[in-house]
C-alpha positions in Angstrom: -26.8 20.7 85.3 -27.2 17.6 83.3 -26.4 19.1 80.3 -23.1 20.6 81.8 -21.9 17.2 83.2 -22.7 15.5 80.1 -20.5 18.1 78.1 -18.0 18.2 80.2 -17.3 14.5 80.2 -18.0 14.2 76.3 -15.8 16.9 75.3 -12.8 15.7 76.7 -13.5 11.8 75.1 -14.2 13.6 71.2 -11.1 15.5 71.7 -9.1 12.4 71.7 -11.0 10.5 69.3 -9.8 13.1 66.6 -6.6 13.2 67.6 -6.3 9.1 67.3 -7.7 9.2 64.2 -5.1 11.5 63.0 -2.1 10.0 63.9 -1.9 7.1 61.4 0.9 5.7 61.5 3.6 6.1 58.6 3.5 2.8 56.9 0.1 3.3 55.5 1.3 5.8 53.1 3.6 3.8 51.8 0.9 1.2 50.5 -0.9 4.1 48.7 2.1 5.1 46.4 2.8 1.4 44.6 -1.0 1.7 43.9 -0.9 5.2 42.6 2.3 4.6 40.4 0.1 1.2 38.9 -2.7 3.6 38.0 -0.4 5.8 36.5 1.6 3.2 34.3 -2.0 1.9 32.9 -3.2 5.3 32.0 0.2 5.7 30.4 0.0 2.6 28.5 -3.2 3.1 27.0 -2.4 3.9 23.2 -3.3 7.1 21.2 -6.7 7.5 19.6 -5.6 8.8 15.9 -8.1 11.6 14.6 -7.3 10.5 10.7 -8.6 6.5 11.6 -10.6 6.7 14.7 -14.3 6.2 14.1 -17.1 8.1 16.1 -17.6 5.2 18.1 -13.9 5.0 19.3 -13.4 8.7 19.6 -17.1 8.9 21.7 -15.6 6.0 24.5 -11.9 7.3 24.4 -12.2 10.6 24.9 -13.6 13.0 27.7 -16.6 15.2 26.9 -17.0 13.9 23.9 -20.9 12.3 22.7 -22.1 10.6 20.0 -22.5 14.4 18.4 -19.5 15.7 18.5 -18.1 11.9 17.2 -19.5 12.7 14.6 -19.2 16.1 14.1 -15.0 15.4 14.1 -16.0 12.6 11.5 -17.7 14.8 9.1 -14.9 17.7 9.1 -12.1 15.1 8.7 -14.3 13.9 5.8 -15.2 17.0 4.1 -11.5 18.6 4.6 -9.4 15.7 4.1 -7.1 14.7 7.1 -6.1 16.5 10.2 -2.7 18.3 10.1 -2.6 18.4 13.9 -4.3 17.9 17.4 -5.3 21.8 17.4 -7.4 21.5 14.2 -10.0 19.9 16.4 -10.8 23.8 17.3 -12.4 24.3 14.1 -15.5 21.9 14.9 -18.4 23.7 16.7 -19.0 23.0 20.2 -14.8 21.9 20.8 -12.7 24.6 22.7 -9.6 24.7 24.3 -10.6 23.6 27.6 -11.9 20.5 26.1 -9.2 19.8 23.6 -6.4 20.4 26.5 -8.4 17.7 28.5 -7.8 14.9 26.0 -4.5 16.2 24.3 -2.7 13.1 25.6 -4.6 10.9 24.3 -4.6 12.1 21.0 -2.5 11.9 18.0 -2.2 12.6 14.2 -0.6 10.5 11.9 
């Protein structure tokens, strides 16, 4: 019985705790999106690691997925075959696929 009344009483007072919770009101929304479009402009803003000048070091902290190994794996092949000719050359290092080199395409470039 206990139980029941309990339920009964409860139910009704969660019920309109999620439906306060939901109806925020409008404005809030509109303080997100100046924040958003700032964390977009610095992301933006940040230059272009070059793969012909970029040592391990720089291409380790600037880019996603990439360690201390495969720094200096990209290091050693633009070393031993001279320059890169393009962004997609970075395929032809062991252990750097397409899923990788599409994550950090923006923030590379070849001069």
């Amino acid at each position: 019985m206990r139980k029941n009344l309990l339920t009964a009483l409860l139910l009704p007072l969660v019920a309109s705790l999620s439906f306060t919770v939901n109806a925020a009101p409008s404005n809030t929304t509109t303080m997100v999106e100046p924040m958003a479009m700032v964390a977009q402009a610095s992301q933006q803003a940040t230059p272009l690691v070059d793969l012909n000048s970029a040592d391990a070091l720089t291409l380790q902290k600037e880019l996603n997925g990439i360690g201390k190994t495969k720094a200096e794996a990209i290091v050693a092949y633009r070393e031993a075959h001279g320059p890169f000719g393009s962004v997609d050359e970075l395929l032809e290092i062991k252990g750097i696929g397409n899923a990788l080199l599409e994550r950090n395409r923006d923030k590379l470039k070849v001069q």
